[in-house]
C-alpha positions in Angstrom: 29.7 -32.5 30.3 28.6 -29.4 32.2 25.5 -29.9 34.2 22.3 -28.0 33.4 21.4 -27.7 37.0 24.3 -26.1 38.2 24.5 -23.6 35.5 20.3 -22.9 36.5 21.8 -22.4 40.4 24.7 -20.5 39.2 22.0 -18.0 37.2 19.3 -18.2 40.0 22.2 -16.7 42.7 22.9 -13.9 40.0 19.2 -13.2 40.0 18.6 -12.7 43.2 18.1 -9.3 44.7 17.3 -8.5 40.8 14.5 -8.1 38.7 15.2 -10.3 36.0 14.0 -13.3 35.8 15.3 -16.7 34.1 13.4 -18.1 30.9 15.7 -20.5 30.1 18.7 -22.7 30.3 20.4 -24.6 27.7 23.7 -27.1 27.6 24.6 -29.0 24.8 26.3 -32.2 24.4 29.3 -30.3 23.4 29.3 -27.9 26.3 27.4 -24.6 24.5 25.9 -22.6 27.4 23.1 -20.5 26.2 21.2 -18.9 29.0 18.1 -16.3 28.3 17.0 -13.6 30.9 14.0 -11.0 31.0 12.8 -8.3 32.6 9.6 -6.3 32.4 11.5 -3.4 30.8 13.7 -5.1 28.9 17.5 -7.0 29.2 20.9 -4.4 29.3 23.7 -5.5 27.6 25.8 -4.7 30.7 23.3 -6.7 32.8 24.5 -9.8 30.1 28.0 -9.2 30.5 27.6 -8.8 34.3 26.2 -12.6 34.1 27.9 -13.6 31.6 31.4 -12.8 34.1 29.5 -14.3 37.0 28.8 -17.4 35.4 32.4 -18.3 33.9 33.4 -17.1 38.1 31.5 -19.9 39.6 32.7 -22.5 36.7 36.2 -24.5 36.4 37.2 -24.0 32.9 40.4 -26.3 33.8 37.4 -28.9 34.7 35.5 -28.1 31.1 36.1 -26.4 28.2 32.6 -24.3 27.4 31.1 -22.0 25.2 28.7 -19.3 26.8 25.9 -17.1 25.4 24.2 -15.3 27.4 21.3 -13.2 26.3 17.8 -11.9 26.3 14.9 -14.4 25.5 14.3 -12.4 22.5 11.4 -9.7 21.2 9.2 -11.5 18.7 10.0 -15.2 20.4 7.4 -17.2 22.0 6.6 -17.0 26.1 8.6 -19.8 27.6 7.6 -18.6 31.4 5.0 -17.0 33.2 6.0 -14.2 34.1 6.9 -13.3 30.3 2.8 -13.7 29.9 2.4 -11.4 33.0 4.8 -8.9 32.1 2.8 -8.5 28.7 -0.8 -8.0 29.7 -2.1 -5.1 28.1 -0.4 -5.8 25.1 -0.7 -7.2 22.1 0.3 -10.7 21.3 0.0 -13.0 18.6 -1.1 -17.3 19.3 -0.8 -20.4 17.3 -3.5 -22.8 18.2 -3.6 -26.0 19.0 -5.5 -26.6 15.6 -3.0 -24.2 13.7 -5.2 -20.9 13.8 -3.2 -17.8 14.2 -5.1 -14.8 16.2 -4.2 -11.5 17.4 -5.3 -9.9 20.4 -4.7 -8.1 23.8 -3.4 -10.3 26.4 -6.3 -9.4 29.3 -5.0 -11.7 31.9 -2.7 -14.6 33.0 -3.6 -17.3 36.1 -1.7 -20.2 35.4 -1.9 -22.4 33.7 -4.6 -20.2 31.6 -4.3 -16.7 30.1 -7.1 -14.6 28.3 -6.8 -12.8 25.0 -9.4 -10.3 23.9 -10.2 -10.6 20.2 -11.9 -8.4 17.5 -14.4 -10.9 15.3 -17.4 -9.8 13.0 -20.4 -11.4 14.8 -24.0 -11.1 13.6 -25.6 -8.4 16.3 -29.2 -8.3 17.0 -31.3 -5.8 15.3 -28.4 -5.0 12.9 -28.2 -6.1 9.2 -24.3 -6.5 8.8 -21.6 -8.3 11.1 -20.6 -6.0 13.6 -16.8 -5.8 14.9 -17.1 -7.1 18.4 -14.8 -7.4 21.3 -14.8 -11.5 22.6 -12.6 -13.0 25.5 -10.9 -16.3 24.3 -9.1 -18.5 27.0 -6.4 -20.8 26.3 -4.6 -23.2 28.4 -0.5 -22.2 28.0 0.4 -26.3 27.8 -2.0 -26.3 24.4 -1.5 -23.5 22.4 1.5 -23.9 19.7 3.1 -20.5 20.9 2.2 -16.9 22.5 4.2 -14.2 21.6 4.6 -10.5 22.3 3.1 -8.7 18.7 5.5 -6.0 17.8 3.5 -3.1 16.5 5.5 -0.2 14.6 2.6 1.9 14.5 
């Protein structure tokens, strides 16, 4: 069976000098590769191919027969890194709760292992008779949320 570490070093060597950034790694018990890239602007198809060539140079495929996907972590997925929650403040994102409560917000700001989302809520407001849309910071620690995910707006 093909290593998970050695793939990771094979991948980080790519990366260097680059402005991706590895999200994840995965190897199978029957040798699948699958290995997920980002970058703040987004992941080139050439840019996977490139890898994709670099990673089948630096393995023996005399030693181990493999399958290999290689890819972008994927628009819509939840963050699996932090710089996937860095790349995204500013934006909107969507999190699941420890509790199972969905909210939408703007991701404000990231300092592991914490990130801020800015919320609109209907609060009661002194001196006015209805609930008032209000702007509220929520924190969240990253290890207790379910997921954080970019929100895709077509707007």
């Amino acid at each position: 069976m093909i290593e998970k570490n050695k793939v990771k070093s094979v991948v980080e060597e790519w990366l260097e000098e680059k402005d991706y950034f590895l999200v994840d790694v995965e190897v199978t018990p029957d040798d699948r590769i699958v290995v997920e890239i980002d970058h703040a602007d987004g992941v080139w198809i050439e840019d996977c191919v490139e890898l994709s060539r670099f990673i089948e140079d630096h393995l023996n495929r005399d030693e181990e027969d493999y399958e290999l996907e290689v890819g972008s972590a994927g628009l819509g997925q939840p963050f699996k890194v932090l710089q996937q929650y860095v790349n995204c403040i500013g934006k909107g994102v969507e999190v699941m709760t420890g509790n199972n409560k969905k909210m939408q917000g703007v991701l404000k700001s990231v300092e592991e292992p914490q990130f801020t989302i800015v919320v609109r809520e209907k609060q009661k407001v002194e001196g006015q008779k209805r609930p008032q849309l209000v702007e509220i910071e929520k924190t969240f620690d990253m290890n207790s949320v379910k997921y954080c995910k970019y929100l895709i707006d077509f707007k």
